[in-house]
C-alpha positions as CSV (number, residue, x, y, z in Angstrom):
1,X,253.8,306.6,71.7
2,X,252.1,305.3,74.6
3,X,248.8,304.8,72.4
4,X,250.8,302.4,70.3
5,X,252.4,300.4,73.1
6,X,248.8,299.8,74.2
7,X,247.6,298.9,71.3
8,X,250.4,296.5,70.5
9,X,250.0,294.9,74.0
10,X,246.2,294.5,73.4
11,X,247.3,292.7,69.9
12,X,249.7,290.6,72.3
13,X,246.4,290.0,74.6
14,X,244.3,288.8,71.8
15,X,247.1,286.7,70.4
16,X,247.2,284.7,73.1
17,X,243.7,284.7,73.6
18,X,243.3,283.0,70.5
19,X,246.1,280.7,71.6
20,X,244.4,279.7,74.4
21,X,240.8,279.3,73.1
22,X,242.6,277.4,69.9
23,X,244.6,274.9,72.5
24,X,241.5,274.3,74.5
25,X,239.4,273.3,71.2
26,X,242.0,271.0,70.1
27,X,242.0,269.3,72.9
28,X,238.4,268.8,72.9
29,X,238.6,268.1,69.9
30,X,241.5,265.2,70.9
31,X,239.2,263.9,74.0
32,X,236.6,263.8,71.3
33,X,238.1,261.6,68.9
34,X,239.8,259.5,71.8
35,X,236.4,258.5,73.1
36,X,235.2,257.8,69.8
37,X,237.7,255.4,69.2
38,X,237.5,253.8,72.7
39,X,233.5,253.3,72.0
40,X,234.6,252.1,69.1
41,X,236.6,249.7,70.6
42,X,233.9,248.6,73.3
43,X,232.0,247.7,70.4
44,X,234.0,245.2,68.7
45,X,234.7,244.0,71.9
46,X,230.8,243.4,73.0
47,X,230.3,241.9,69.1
48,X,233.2,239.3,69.3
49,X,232.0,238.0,72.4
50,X,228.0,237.3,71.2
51,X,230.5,235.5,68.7
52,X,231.4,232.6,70.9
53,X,227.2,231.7,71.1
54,X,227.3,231.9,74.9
55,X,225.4,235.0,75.4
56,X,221.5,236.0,73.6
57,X,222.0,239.8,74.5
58,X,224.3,242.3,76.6
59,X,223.5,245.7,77.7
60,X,226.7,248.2,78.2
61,X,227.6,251.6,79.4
62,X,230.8,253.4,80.3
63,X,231.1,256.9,81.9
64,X,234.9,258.3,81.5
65,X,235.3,262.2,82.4
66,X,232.0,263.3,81.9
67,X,231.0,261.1,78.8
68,X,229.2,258.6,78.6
69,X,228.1,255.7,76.3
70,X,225.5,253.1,76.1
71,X,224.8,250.3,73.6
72,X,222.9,247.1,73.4
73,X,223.9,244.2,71.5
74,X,222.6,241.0,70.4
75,X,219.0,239.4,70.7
76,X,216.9,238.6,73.8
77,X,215.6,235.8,71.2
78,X,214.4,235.2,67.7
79,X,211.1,237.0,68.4
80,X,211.9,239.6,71.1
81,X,215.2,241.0,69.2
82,X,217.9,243.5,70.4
83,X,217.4,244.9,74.1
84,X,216.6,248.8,74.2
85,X,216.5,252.0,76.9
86,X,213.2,250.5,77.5
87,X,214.0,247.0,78.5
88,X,213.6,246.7,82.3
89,X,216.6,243.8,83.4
90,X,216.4,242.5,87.0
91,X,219.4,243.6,88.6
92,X,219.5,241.2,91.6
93,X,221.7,242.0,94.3
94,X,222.6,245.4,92.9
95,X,219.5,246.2,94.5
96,X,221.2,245.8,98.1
97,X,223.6,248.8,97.3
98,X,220.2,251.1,96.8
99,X,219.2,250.2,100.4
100,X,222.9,250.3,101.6
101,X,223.0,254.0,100.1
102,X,219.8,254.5,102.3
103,X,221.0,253.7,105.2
104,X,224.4,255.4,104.7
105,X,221.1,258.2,104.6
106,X,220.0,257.6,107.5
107,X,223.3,257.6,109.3
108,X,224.1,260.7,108.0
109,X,220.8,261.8,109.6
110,X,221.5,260.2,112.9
111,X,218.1,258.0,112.5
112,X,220.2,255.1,113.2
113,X,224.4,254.4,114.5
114,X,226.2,251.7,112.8
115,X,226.8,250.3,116.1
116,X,223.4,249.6,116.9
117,X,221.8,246.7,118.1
118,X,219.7,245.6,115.4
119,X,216.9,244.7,118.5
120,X,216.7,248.1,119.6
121,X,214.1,248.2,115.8
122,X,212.8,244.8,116.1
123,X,209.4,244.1,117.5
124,X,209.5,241.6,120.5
125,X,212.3,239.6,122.4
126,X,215.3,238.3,120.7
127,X,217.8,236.8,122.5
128,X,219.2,234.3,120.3
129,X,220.2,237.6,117.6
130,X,223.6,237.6,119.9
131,X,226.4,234.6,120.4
132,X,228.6,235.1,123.7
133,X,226.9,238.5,124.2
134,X,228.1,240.3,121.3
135,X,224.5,241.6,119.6
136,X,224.2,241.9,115.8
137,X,224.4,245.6,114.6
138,X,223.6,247.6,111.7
139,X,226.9,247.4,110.6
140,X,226.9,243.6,110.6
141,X,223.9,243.8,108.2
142,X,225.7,245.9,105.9
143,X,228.9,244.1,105.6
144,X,227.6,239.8,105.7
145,X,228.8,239.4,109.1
146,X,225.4,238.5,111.3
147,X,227.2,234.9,112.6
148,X,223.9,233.3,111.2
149,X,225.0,229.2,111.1
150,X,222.5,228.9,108.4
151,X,222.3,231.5,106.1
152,X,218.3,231.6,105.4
153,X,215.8,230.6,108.1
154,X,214.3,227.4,106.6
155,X,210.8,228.6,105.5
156,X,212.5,231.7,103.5
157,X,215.1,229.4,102.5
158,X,212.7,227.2,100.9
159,X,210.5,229.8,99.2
160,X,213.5,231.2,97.9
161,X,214.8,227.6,96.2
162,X,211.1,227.2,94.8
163,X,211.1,230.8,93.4
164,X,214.2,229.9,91.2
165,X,212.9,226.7,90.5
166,X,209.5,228.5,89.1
167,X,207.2,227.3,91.1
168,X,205.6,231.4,92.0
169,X,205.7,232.4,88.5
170,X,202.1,232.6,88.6
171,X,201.0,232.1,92.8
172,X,201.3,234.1,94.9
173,X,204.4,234.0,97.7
174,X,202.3,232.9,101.3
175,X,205.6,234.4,103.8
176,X,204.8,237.8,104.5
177,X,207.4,240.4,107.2
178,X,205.7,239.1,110.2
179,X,206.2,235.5,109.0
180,X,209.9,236.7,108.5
181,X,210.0,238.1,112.0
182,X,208.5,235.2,113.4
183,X,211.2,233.0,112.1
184,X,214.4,234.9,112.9
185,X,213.4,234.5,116.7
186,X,214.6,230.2,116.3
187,X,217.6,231.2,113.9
188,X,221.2,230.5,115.4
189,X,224.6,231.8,115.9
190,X,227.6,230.0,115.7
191,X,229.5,232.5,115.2
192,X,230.5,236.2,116.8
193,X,229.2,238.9,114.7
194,X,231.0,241.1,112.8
195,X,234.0,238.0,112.5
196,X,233.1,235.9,109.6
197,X,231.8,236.8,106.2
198,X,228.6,235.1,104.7
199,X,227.2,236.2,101.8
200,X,223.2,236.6,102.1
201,X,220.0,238.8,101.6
202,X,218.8,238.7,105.1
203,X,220.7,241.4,106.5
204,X,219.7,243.8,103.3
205,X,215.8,242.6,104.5
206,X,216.4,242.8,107.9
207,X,218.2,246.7,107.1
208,X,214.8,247.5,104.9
209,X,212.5,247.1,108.0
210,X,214.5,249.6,110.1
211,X,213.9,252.0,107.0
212,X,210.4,251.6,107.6
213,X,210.6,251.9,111.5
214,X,212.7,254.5,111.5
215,X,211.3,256.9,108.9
216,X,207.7,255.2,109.6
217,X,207.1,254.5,105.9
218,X,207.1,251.8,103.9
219,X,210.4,250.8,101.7
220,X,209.1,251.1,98.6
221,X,208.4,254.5,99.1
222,X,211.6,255.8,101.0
223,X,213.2,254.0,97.6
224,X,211.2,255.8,95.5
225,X,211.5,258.8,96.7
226,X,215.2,258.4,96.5
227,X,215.1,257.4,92.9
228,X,212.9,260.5,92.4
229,X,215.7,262.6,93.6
230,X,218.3,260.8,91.2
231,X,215.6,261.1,87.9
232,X,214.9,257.4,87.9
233,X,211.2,256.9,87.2
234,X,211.4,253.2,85.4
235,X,213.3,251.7,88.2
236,X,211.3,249.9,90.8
237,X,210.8,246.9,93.5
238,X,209.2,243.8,91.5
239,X,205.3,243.1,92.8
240,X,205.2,246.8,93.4
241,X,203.6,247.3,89.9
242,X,201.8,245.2,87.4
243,X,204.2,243.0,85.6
244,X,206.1,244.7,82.4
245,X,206.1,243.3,79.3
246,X,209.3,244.6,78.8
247,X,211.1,242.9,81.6
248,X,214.1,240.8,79.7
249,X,213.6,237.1,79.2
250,X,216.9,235.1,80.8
251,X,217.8,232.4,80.0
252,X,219.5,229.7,82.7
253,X,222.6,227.3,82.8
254,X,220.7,224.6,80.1
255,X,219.9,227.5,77.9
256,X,216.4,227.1,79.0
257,X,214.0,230.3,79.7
258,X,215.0,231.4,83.4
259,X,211.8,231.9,86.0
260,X,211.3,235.6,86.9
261,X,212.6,237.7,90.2
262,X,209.8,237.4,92.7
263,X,209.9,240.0,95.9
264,X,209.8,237.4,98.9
265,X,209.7,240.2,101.2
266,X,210.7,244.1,101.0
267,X,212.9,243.6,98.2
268,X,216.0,245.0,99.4
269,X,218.0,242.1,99.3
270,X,217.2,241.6,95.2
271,X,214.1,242.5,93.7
272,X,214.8,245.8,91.9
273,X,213.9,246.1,88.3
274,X,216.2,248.6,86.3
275,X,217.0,250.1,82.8
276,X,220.2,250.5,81.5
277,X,219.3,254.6,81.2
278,X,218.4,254.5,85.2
279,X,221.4,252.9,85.6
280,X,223.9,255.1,84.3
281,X,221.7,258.2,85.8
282,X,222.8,256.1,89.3
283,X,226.3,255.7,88.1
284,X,226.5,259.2,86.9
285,X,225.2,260.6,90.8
286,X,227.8,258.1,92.4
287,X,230.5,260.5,89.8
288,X,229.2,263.9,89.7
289,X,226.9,264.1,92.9
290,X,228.8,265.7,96.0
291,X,225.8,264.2,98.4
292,X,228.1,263.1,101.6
293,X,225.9,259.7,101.3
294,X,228.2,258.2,98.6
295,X,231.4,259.0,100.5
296,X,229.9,256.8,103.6
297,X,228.1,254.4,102.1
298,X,231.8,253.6,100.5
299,X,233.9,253.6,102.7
300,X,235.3,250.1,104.3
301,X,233.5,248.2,107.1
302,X,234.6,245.1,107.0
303,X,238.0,243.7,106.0
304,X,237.7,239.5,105.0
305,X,240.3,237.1,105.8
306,X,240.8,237.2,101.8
307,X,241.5,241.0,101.9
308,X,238.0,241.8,100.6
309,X,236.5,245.0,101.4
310,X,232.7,245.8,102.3
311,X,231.4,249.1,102.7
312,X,227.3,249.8,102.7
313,X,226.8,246.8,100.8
314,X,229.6,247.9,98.3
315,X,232.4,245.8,97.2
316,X,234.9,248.1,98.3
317,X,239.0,248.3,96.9
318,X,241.7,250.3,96.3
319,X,244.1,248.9,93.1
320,X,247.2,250.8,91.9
321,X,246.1,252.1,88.7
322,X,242.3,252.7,89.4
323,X,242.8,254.2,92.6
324,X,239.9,253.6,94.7
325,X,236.8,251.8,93.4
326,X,233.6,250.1,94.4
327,X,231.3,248.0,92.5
328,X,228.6,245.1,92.9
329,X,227.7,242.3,90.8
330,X,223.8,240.9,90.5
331,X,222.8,237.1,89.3
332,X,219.2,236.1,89.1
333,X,218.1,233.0,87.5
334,X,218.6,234.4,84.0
335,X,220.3,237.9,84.1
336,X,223.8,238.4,84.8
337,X,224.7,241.9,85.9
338,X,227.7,244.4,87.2
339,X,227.9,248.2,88.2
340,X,232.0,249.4,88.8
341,X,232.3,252.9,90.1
342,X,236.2,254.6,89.8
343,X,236.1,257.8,91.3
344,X,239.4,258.4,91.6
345,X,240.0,257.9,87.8
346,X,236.7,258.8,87.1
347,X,235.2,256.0,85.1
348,X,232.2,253.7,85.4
349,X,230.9,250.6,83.8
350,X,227.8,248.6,83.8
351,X,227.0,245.4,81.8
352,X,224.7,243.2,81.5
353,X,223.4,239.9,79.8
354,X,220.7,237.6,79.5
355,X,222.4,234.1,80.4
356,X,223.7,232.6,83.4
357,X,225.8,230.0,82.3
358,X,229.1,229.0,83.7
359,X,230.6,229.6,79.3
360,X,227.7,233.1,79.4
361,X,229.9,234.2,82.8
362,X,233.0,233.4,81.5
363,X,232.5,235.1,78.4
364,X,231.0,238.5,80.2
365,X,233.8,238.0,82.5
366,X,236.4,238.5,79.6
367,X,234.3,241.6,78.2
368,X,234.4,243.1,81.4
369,X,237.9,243.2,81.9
370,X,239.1,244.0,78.3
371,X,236.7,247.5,78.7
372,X,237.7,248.3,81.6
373,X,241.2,248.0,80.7
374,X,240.9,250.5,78.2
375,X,238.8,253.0,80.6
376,X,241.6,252.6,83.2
377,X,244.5,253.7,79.7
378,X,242.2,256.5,78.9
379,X,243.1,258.3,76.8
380,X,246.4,256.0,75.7
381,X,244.9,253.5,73.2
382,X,245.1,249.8,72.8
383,X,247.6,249.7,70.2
384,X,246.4,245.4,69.8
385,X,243.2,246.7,68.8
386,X,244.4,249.4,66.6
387,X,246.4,247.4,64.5
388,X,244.1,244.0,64.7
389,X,243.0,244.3,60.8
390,X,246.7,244.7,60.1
391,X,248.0,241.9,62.7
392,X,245.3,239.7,61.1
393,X,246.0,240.2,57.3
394,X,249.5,241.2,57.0
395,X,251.3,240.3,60.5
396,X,255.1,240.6,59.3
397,X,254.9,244.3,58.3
398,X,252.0,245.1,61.5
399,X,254.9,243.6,63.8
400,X,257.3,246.7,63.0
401,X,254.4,249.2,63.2
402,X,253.8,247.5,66.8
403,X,257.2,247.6,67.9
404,X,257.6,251.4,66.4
405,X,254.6,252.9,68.2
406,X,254.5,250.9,71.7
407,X,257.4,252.7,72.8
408,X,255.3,256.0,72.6
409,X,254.0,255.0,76.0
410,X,251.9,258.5,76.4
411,X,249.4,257.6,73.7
412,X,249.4,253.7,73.6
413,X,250.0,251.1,76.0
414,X,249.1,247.3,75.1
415,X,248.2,243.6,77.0
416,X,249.4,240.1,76.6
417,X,245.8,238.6,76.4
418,X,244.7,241.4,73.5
419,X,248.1,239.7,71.4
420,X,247.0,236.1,72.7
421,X,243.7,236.5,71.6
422,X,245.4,237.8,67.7
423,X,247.6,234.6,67.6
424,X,244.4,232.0,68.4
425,X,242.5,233.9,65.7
426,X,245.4,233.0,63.4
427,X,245.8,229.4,64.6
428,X,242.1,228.7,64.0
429,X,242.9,230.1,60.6
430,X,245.7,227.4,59.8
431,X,248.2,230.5,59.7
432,X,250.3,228.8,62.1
433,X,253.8,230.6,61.2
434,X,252.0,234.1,61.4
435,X,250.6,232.9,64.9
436,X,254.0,231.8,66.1
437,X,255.3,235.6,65.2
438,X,252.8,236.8,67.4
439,X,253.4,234.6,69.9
440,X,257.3,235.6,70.4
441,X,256.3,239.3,69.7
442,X,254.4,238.5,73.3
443,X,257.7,237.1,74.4
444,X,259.8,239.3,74.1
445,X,257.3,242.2,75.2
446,X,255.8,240.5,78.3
447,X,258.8,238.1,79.2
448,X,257.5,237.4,82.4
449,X,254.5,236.2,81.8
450,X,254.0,232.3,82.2
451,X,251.1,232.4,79.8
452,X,253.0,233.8,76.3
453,X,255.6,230.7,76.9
454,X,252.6,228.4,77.0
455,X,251.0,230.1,73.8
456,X,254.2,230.0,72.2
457,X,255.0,226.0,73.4
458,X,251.5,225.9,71.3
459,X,252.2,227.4,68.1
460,X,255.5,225.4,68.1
461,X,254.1,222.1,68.9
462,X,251.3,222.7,66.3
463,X,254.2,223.4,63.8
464,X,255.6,220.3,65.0
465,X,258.5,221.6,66.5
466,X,258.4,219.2,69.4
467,X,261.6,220.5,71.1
468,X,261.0,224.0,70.8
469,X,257.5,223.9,71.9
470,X,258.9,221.7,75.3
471,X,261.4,224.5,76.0
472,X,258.4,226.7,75.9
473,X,256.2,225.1,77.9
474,X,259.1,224.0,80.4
475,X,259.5,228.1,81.0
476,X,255.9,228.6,81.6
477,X,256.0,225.7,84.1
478,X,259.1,227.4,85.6
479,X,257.2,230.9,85.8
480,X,253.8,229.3,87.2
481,X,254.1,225.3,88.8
482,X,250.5,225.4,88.9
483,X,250.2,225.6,84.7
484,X,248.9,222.3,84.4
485,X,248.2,222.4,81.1
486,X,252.2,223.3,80.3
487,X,252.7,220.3,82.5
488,X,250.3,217.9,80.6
489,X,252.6,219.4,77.4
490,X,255.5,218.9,78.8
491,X,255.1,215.2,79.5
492,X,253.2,214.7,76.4
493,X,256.0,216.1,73.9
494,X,258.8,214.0,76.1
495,X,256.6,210.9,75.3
496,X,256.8,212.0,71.5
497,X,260.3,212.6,71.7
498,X,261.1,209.2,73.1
């Protein structure tokens, strides 16, 4: 008897065993299919927006929970083609949170104190680097705060308007550290330190010599080495080797071929060159890594009189559905660039493209937020993009199947802009009627929103329904005074209806 009681228990056991190992494979096999459909997503996203004509080429990556994904899309131009894991982009002022995430190093190593006085590294007398008696510090350089009243000395200043204009694409840059040095003896404060924020590469420079003082090597190495310890071998300081062929042509606000990134000095305030693959190996160690550097070079500095957060050089935040998050965008003459790190939902996203014009921005802008919308859902999916073929092609019927499955709130979740964007595609289409449905589908799902009333005033006055378009647009102007486009409406139907 009490042989068959064990053995039934063991056949209990293994039961649930194979329960447990069966639930676990489904839900892998759920988180696999999720993420295929959000990459799938991401794609269609990156591919409309090259759509618009604004943009030559875009690099992307997301990391959520462990996976990640990387595409490029596009052309750099009509003889370089699509970008690849060996294009090197310049990254800009990305490059400042590298030197930020050495110091935050060096802190942790008690090499330097945030509270420093930047003099106590500087070679010679500076009295001018204070206003009222209150020195400059390291933390100062980290968070944009020095009290500079200018914020270049002229000579850099100058070198660095000639090296966007093109003028060092093939000379070489005469201003050398003791030049630098030399100059920030006559700069002056207006300001107290540490009580106004000024956006600048100076204190990223200024932070890159007391790497070299400090550790008593030069900054190119103490990056390196750094990089080394991540896995980045194709990621460097530009001028530190020959020239890549590779490096991404950019392209500028006239659509013209950009000039290159030039290292005026130790390159820590913009001069790194990047893949996308070195990239994501930094965002995957600012995810995975438990290094006590990425917790302080995070954490908040500096607090703007905008709310703005600083940390090491981070752009620093904490929003209600991301949780915390830091990130930091890069411009150079032709390459527009962003890293976003979410720890706290554990996502990531880097993107780059190849223009810097004010439409290019806009557009990248757009893309930015529409991935990251869906990476903050995970793994709830955007039921606007689910059903977009349907909302397109057959809107009536795709209207119930919205309204049945956005109340499931666990596995979709949807956005007014994802509708807007489905009821402009149907305008431009002439299917003004179908676009009108979709515009008081966003109605009555977002009614709060200023924006749907001002779509909808559209579609109506389109349709020339002149008085139902006004009450539209009159509701958008209640919601939001500063619509002025419902306002320029709203007097221009009145005038019609005169």
């Amino acid at each position: 008897m009490r042989k068959l009681i064990l053995f039934l228990i063991t056949l209990v056991m293994i039961g649930c065993q194979t329960q447990t190992t069966k639930s676990k494979e489904e839900k892998k096999n759920t988180n696999e299919k999720n993420f295929a459909q959000l990459i799938n997503f991401v794609d269609t996203y990156a591919n409309e927006t090259l759509q618009k004509g604004n943009i030559n080429a875009i690099g992307l990556a997301v990391y959520k929970n462990g996976e990640i994904y990387h595409n490029y899309y596009g052309a750099i131009n009509e003889e370089k083609g699509k970008p690849n894991d060996s294009t090197h982009f310049e990254i800009a002022s990305i490059s400042k949170v590298f030197a930020g995430s050495l110091v935050a190093k060096a802190v942790l190593e008690n090499k330097i104190k945030l509270e420093d006085d930047i003099r106590k590294y500087l070679k010679g007398e500076y009295p001018n680097l204070e206003f009222e008696g209150v020195p400059i510090t390291i933390k100062n350089l980290l968070t944009h705060t020095l009290g500079f009243k200018e914020r270049r000395p002229p000579k850099m200043d100058k070198i660095w308007n000639d090296v966007s204009k093109g003028e060092y694409e093939n000379k070489s840059i005469t201003y050398a550290v003791d030049d630098f040095l030399e100059e920030l003896k006559n700069v002056e404060l207006d300001k107290k330190p540490g009580t106004y924020y000024m956006y600048n590469s100076v204190g990223s420079e200024i932070l890159a010599y007391i790497l070299e003082q400090v550790y008593q090597d030069s900054f190119e190495n103490i990056l390196d080495k750094f990089l080394k310890e991540m896995d980045i071998h194709d990621s460097y300081l530009e001028g530190c080797r020959p020239r890549s062929e590779h490096i991404i042509d950019g392209y500028d606000e006239n659509g013209q071929l950009a000039s290159k990134t030039r290292n005026i000095l130790l390159g820590a305030g913009g001069s790194m060159i990047a893949t996308l693959p070195d990239l994501i190996k930094f965002m995957k160690f600012q995810l995975e890594s438990k290094n006590p550097l990425i917790k302080e070079s995070t954490k908040e500095l500096y607090l703007d009189r905008e709310g703005d957060k600083t940390g090491y050089l981070w752009d620093v935040g904490y929003a209600k559905e991301e949780g915390f998050y830091y990130k930091k965008t890069g411009t150079s003459d032709g390459v527009q660039s962003v890293i976003l790190i979410c720890p706290d939902t554990n996502y990531g996203l880097i993107l780059i493209m190849n223009n810097t014009s004010e439409k290019a921005y806009r557009d990248w802008a757009n893309l930015y937020n529409r991935v990251e919308v869906d990476l903050i859902k995970f793994p709830r999916k955007n039921l606007v993009s689910v059903l977009k073929k349907e909302l397109l092609e057959n809107t009536d019927a795709s209207i119930i199947e919205y309204k049945k499955h956005i109340k499931n709130e666990s596995e979709y979740f949807a956005k007014p802009g994802d509708l807007n964007r489905i009821g402009y595609q149907l305008l431009r289409n002439s299917k003004v009627e179908e676009a009108i449905k979709i515009f008081k589908l966003m109605v009555d799902q977002f009614p709060e929103n200023s924006n749907v009333y001002d779509s909808l005033g559209e579609g109506y006055f389109t349709n020339k329904e002149y008085n139902k378009a006004l009450k539209n647009y009159e509701k958008s102007f209640v919601l939001d005074s500063t619509n002025t486009n419902a306002e320029k409406y709203i007097l221009k139907i009145k005038k019609l209806l005169e």
